[in-house]
ZAMILO-94195 format. One line per 8 residues: number of its first residue (from 1); their letters; for each residue x, y, z of C-alpha. Coordinates in nm, 4 decimals. Layout:
<recs>
NUM) a) X Y Z ~ ... $
</recs>
This chain:
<recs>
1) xxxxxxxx) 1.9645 0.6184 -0.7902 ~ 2.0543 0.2572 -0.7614 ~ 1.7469 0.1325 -0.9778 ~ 1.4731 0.3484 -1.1080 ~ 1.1358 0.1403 -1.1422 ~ 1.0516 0.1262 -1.5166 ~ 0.7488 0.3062 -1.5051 ~ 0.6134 0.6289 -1.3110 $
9) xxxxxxxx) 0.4257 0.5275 -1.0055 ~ 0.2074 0.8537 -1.0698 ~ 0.0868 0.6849 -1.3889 ~ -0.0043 0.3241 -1.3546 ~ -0.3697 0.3066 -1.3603 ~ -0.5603 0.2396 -1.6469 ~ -0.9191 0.3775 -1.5284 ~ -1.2795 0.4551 -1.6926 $
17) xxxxxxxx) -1.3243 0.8286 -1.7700 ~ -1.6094 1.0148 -1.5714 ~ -1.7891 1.0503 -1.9080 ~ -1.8160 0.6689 -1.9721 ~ -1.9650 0.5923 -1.6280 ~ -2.3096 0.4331 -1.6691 ~ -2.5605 0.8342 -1.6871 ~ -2.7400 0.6914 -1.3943 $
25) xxxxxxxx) -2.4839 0.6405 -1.1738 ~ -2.3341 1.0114 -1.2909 ~ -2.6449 1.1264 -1.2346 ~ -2.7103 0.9879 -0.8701 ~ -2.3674 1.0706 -0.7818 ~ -2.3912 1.4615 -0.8544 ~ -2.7326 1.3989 -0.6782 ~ -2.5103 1.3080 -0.3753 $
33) xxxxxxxx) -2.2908 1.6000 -0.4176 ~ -2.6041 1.8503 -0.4569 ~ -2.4086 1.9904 -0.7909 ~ -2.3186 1.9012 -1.1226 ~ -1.9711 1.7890 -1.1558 ~ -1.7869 2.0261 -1.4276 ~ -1.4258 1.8624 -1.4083 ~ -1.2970 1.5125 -1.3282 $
41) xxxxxxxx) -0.9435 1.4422 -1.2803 ~ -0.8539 1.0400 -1.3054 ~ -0.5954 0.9208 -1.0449 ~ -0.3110 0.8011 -1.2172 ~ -0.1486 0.5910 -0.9546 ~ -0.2547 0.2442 -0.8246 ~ -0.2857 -0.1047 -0.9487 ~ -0.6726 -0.0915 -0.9339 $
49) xxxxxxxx) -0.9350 -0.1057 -1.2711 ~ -1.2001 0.0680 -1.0438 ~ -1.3206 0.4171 -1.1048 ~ -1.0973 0.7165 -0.9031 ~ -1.0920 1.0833 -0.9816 ~ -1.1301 1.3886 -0.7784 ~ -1.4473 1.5831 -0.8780 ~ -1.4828 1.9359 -0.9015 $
57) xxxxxxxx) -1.8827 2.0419 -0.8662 ~ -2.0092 2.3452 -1.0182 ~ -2.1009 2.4742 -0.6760 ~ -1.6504 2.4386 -0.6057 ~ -1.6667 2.1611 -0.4179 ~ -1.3739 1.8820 -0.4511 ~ -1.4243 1.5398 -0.3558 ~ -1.2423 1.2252 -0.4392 $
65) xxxxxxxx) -1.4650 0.9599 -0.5524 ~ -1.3989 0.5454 -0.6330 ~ -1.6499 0.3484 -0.7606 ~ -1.6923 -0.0127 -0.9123 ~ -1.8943 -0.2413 -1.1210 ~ -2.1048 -0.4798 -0.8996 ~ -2.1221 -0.7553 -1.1999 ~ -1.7839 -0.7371 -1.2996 $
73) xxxxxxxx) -1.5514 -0.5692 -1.0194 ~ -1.7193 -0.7497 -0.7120 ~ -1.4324 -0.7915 -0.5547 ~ -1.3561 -0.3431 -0.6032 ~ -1.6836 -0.2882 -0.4458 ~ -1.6125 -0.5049 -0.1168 ~ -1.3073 -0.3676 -0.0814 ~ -1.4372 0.0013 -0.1188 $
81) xxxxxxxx) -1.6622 -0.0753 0.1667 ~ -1.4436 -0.2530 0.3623 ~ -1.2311 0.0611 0.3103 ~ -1.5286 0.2986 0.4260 ~ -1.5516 0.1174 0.7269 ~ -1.2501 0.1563 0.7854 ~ -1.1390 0.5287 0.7350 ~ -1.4563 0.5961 0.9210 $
89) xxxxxxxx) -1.3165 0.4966 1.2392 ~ -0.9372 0.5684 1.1957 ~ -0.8521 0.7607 1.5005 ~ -0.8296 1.1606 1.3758 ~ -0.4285 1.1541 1.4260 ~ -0.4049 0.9786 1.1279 ~ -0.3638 1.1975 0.8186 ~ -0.6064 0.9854 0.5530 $
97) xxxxxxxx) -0.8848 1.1701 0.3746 ~ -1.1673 1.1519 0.5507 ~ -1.4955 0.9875 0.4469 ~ -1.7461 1.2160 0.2820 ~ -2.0081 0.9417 0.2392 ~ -2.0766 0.5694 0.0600 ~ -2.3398 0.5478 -0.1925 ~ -2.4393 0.1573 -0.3090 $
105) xxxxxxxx) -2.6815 0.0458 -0.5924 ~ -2.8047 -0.2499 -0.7152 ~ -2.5231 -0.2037 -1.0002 ~ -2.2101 -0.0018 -0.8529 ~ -2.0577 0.1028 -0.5167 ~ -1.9035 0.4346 -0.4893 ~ -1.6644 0.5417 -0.2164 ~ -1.6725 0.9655 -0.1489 $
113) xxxxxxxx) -1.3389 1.1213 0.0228 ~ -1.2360 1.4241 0.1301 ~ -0.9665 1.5342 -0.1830 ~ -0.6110 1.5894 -0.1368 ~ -0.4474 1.8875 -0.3013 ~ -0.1460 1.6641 -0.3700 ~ 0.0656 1.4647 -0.5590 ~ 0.2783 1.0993 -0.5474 $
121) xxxxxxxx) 0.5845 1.1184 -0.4400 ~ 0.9164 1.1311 -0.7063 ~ 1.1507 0.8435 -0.7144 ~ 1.4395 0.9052 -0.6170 ~ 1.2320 1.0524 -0.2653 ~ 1.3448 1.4012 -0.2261 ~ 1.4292 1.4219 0.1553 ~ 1.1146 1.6560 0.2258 $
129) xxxxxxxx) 0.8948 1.4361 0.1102 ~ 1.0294 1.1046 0.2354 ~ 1.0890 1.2797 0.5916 ~ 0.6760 1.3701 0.5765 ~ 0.5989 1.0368 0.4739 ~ 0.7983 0.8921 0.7685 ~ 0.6577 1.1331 1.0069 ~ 0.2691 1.0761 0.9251 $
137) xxxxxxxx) 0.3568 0.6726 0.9875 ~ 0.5007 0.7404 1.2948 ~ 0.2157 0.9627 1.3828 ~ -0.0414 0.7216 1.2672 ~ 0.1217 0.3971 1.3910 ~ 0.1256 0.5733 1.7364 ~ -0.2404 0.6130 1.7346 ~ -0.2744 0.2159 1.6095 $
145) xxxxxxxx) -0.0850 0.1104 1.9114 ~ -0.3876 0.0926 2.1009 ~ -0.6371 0.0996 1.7982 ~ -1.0482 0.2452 1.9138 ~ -1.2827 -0.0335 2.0069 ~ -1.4878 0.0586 1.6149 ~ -1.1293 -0.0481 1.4183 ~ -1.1036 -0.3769 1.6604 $
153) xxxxxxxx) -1.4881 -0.4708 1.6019 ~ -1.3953 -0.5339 1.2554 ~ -1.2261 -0.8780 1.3654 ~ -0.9654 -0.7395 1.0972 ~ -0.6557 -1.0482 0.9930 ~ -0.3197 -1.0752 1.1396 ~ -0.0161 -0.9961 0.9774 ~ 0.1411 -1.2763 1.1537 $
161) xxxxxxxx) -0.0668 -1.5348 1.0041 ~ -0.0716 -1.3658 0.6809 ~ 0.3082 -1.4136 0.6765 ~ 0.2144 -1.7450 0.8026 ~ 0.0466 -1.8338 0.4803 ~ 0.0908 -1.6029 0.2077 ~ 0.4264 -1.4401 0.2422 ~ 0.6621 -1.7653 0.2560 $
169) xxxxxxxx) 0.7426 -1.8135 -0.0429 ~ 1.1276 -1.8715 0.0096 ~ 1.0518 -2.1495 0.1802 ~ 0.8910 -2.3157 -0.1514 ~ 1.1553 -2.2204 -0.3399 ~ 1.4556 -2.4068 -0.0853 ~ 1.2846 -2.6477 -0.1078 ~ 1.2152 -2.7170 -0.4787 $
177) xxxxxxxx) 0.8330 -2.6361 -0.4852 ~ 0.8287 -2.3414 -0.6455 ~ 1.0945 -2.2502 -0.9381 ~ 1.3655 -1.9341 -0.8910 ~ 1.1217 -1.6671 -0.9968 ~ 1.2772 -1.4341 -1.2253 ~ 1.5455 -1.1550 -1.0764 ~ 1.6100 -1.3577 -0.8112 $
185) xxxxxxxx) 1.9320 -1.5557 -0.9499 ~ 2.1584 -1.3256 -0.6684 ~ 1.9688 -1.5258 -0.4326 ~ 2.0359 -1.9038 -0.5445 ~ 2.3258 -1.9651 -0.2903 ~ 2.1236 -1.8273 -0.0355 ~ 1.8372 -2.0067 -0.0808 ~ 1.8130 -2.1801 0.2759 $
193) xxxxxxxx) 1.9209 -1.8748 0.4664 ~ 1.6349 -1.6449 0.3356 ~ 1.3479 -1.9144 0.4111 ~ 1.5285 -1.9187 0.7603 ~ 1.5036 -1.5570 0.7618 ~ 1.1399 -1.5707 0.5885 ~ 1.0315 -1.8010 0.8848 ~ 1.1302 -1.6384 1.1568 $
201) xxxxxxxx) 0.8459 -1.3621 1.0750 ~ 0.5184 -1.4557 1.1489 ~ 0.7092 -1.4994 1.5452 ~ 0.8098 -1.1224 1.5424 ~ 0.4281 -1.0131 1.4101 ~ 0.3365 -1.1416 1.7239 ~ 0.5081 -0.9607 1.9456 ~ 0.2553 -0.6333 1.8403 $
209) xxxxxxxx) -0.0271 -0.7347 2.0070 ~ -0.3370 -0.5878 1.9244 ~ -0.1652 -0.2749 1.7490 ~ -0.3025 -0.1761 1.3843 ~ -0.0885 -0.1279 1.0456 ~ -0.1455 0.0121 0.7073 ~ -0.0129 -0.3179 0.6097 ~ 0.0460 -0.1656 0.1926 $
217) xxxxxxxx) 0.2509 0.1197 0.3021 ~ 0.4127 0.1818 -0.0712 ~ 0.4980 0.5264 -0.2091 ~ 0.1838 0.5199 -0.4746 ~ -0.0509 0.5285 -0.1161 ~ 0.1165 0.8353 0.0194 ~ 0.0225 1.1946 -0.1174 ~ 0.2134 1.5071 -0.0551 $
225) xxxxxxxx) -0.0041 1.8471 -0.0372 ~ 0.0821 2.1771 -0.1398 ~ 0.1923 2.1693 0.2410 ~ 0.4188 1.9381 0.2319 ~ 0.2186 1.7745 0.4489 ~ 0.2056 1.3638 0.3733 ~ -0.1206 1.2153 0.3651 ~ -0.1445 0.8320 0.4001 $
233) xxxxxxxx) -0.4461 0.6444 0.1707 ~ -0.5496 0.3059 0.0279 ~ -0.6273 0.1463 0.4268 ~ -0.8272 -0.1300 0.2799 ~ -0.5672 -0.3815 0.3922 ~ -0.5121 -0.2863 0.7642 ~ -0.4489 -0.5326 0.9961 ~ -0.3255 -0.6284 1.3647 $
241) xxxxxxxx) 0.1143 -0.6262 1.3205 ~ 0.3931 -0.4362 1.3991 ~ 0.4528 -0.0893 1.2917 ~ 0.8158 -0.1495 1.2232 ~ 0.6894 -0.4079 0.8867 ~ 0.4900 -0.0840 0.7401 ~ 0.8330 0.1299 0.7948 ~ 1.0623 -0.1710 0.5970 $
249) xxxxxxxx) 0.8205 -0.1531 0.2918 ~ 0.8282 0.2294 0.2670 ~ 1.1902 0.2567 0.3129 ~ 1.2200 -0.0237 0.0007 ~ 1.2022 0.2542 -0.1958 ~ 1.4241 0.5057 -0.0113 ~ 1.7379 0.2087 -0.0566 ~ 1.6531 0.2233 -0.4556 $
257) xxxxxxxx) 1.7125 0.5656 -0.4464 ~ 2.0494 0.5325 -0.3045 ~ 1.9502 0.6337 0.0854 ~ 2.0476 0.5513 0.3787 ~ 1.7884 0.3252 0.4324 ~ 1.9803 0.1287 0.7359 ~ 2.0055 0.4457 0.9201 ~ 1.6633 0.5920 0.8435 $
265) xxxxxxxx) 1.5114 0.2510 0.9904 ~ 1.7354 0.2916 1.2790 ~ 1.6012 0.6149 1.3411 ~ 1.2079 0.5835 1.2795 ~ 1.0236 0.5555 1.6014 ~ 0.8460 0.2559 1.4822 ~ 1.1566 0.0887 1.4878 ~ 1.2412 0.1416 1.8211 $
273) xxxxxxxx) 1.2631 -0.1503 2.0591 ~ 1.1466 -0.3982 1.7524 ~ 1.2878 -0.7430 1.8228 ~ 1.6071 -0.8449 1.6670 ~ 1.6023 -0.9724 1.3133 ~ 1.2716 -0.7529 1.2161 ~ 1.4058 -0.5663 0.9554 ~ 1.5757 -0.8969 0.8034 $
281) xxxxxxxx) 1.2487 -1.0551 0.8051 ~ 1.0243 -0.8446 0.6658 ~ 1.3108 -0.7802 0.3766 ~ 1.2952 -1.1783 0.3274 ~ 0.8829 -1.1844 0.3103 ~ 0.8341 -0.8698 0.0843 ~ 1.1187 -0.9842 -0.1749 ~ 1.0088 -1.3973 -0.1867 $
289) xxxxxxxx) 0.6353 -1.2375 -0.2243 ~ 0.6915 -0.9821 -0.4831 ~ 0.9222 -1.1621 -0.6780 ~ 0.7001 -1.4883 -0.6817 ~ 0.3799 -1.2419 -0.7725 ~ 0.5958 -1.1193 -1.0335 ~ 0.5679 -1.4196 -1.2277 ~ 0.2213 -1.4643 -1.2603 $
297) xxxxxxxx) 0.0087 -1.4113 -1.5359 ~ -0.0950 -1.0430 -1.6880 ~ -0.4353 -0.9272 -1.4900 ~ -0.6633 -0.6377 -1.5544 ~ -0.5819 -0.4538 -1.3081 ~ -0.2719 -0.2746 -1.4016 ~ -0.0690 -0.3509 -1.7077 ~ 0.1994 -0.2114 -1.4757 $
305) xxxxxxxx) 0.1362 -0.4648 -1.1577 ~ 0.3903 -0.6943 -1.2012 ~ 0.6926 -0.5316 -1.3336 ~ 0.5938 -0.3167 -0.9935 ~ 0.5916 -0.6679 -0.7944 ~ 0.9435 -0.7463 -1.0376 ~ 1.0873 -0.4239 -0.9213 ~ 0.9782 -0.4019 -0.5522 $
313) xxxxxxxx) 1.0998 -0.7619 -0.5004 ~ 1.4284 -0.6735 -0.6493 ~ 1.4857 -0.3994 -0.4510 ~ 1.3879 -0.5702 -0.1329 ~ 1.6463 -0.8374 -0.1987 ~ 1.9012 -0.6315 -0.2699 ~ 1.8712 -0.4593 0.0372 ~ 1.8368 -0.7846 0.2128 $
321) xxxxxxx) 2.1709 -0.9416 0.0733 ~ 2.3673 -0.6078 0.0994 ~ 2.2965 -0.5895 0.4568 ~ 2.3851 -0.9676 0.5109 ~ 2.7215 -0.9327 0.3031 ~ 2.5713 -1.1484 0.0192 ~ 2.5923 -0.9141 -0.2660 $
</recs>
């Protein structure tokens, strides 16, 4: 493997526990579910403080519930909804857990989902699972092309502007704005070349048209069933791109495990016909994001959150600069 992440991407959460939930919200919830819950298993992957844990009823029914603190995690309980609305109308090719039901109180907001019998990918990818994780994109970004009229009422962003405005952050640095974040030092005689690269993004977004994307498309949002199958989650921050910028950030992780990653990009279906440069670009956003993140302060949502941003954004550089002979 070329560079392990220094953590497990299985275990990164740092959740409440079923039994410290507020009794009235435990209480409404197995109201909901028409049966006590009698196990609760915490999801250990994601960079989230909110409630998550599949729940096991004493009538044998599985669900997987999130749920968030209204005075404190305002910003977990919009998101939760905005994800509700959203897996609600995600055309059925997609393979996402489907929603059970929303419940909302004057104190939390809970989020019900079908459970997955399934687990995160390993790093290094085994080829199984990174060939099922590839194939339920391709599946699901085939469906997005031409997204249902319920996902395009939503008025959801565009990548392209996001780029714009959030994922330039080589640009800054060229130009003296913003220091050399951390683990980027193999970038400092590159410096104008990468914002080049960096700004030549938001262009190719455009080129999509109205077509959806995951838009978060990391390994801790993909599950693998006892199956095989993959099962893709977390859609809270879909948006109208390109397919082929969903592929580039999955298949970050693939290069740290020492893969082929030029050839499985050249082979994904999303990447067919994308314009020149795409894979270059979205390489120069991710890594000038992630590395920049990387710096910030400590939050409370993951202690692990920014050596994940550290590590992403050094493996999307190195990627970058090995493919432009600048290693």
């Amino acid at each position: 493997m070329l560079a392990p992440p220094p953590f497990a991407y299985e275990a990164t959460a740092v959740r409440p526990s079923w039994e410290s939930l507020a009794p009235d919200l435990r209480a409404a919830v197995a109201s909901r579910l028409g049966s006590p819950v009698v196990r609760a298993t915490s999801a250990g992957a994601g960079f989230t403080s909110g409630f998550a844990a599949v729940l096991e009823t004493a009538a044998g029914e599985r669900v997987f519930v999130k749920a968030a603190r209204a005075f404190d995690q305002r910003h977990l309980c919009d998101w939760y909804a905005h994800e509700a609305r959203i897996v609600a109308a995600l055309p059925p090719e997609v393979a996402v857990p489907r929603l059970r039901w929303t419940l909302a109180t004057a104190d939390w907001f809970v989020l019900c989902l079908d459970a997955v019998d399934g687990h995160t990918p390993a790093l290094p990818w085994s080829a199984a699972d990174l060939a099922a994780a590839l194939d339920a994109w391709a599946t699901a970004a085939a469906a997005l092309a031409d997204p249902p009229p319920e996902l395009v009422d939503l008025r959801l962003p565009s990548l392209s502007t996001m780029l714009r405005e959030d994922l330039a952050e080589w640009s800054g640095i060229a130009a003296g704005r913003v220091p050399l974040p951390a683990g980027a030092e193999p970038a400092r005689d590159h410096l104008a070349a990468l914002a080049a690269l960096e700004a030549t993004a938001p262009a190719l977004a455009e080129t999509a048209g109205a077509a959806l994307i995951h838009c978060d498309l990391r390994v801790d949002n993909v599950l693998i069933d006892a199956g095989g199958r993959a099962w893709l989650c977390d859609w809270n921050w879909l948006c109208h791109g390109p397919a082929w910028f969903d592929t580039a950030i999955l298949l970050v992780t693939a290069y740290a495990g020492g893969l082929d990653a030029d050839s499985l990009w050249a082979a994904h279906p999303t990447a067919f016909g994308a314009p020149e440069g795409a894979l270059d670009a979205a390489l120069a956003s991710m890594s000038g994001y992630y590395l920049t993140r990387a710096g910030a302060p400590p939050n409370d949502a993951s202690p692990l959150v920014r050596a994940h941003q550290r590590w992403h954004g050094d493996m999307a550089l190195s990627w970058l600069l090995r493919r432009n002979g600048w290693d």
